[in-house]
C-alpha positions in Angstrom: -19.7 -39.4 -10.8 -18.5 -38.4 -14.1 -19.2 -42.5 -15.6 -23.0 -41.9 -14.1 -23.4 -38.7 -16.5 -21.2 -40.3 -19.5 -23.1 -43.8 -19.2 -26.2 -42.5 -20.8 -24.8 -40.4 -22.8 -23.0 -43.0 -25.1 -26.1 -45.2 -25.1 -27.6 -42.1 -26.7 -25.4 -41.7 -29.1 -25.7 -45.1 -30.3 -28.8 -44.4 -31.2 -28.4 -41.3 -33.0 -25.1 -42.0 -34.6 -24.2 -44.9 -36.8 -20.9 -45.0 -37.3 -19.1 -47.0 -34.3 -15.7 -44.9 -35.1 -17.6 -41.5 -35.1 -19.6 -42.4 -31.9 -16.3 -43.8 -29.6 -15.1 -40.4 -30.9 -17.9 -38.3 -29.7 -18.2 -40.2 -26.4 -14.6 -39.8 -25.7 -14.5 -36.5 -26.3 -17.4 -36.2 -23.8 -15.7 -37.8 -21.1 -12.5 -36.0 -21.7 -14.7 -32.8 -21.3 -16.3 -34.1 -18.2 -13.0 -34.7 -16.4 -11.8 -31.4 -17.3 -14.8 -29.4 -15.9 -14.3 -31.8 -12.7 -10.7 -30.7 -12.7 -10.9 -27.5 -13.0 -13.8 -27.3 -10.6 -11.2 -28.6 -8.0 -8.9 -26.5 -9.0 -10.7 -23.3 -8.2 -12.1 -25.1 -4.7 -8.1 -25.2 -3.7 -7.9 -21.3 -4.6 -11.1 -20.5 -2.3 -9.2 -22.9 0.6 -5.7 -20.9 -0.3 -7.8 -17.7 0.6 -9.8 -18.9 3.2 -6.9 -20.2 5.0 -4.5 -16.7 4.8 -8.1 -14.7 6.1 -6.9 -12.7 9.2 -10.3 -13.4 10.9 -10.2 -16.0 13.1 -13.7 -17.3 12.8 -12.5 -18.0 8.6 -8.8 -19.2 9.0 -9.6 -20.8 12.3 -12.3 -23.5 11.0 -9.7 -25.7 10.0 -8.0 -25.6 13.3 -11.2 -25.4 15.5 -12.2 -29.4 13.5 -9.2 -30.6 14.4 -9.5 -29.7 18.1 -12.8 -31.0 18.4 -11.8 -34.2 16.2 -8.7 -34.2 18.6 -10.9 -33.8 21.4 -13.9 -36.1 20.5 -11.3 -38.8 19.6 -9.4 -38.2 23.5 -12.8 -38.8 25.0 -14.2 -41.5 23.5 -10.7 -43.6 23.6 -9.5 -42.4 27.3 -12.0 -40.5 29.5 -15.1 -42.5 28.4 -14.1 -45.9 29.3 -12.6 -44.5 32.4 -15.9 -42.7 33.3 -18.1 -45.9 32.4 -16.6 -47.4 35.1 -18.6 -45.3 37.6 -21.6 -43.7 35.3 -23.4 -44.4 31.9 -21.5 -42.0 29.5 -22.4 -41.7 26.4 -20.1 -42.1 23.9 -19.3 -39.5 20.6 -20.7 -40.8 17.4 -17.5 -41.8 15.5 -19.4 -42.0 12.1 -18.1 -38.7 11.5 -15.5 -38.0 13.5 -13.1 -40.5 12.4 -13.2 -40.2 8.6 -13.0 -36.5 9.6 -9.6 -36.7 11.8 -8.3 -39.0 9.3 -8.9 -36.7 6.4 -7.4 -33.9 8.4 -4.1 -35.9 9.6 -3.8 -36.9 6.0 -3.5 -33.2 4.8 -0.9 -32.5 7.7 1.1 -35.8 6.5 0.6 -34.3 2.4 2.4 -30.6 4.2 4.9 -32.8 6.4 5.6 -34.5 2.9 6.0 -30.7 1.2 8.1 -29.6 3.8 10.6 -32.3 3.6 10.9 -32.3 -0.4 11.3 -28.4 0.1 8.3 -27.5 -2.2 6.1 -26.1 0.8 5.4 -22.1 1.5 6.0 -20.5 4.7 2.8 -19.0 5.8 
């Protein structure tokens, strides 16, 4: 995302400045800037997830878990009960566009905390 908004921003410069030193400068000093915002726009996402997840109310610190159920569950369907039931009646099966690249996502972020735990660098709660 950050090459779509630099892009036309050192074809602009071209035009306005002349010197090719000054204008590599400028533009590299626009996508350092960039990346930084992006960074630290990250950075406070993971702060709002931190406090999301230590919320005492279930219906805040139990999204996370509640996805991975129904990814859990969607995924147990569609791989054992639905081709058992299809047998006997036309099931419908769960739209996987989402649910995989979900449950992957979420079983990737449990194997980055398995990882944590082992090297010794994760919290406790």
């Amino acid at each position: 995302m950050i090459e779509l908004l630099v892009g036309p921003i050192s074809a602009l410069l071209s035009k306005v400045i002349p010197d090719a030193d000054k204008r590599a400068e400028m533009a590299n000093e626009i996508a350092t800037l960039a990346e930084r915002q992006a960074h630290e726009q990250i950075l406070h996402q993971i702060e709002v997830n931190k406090v999301e997840a230590a919320h005492k109310s279930l219906f805040v610190a139990g999204a996370r878990p509640a996805i991975m159920w129904i990814c859990g569950l969607g995924l147990g369907y569609n791989v054992l009960i639905h081709p058992i039931l299809d047998i006997w009646f036309t099931m419908p099966s769960v739209n996987d566009e989402l649910l995989y690249p979900t449950l992957m996502g979420m079983l990737g972020l449990g194997a980055m905390r398995s990882v944590e735990k082992a090297k010794g660098v994760a919290r406790e709660k």
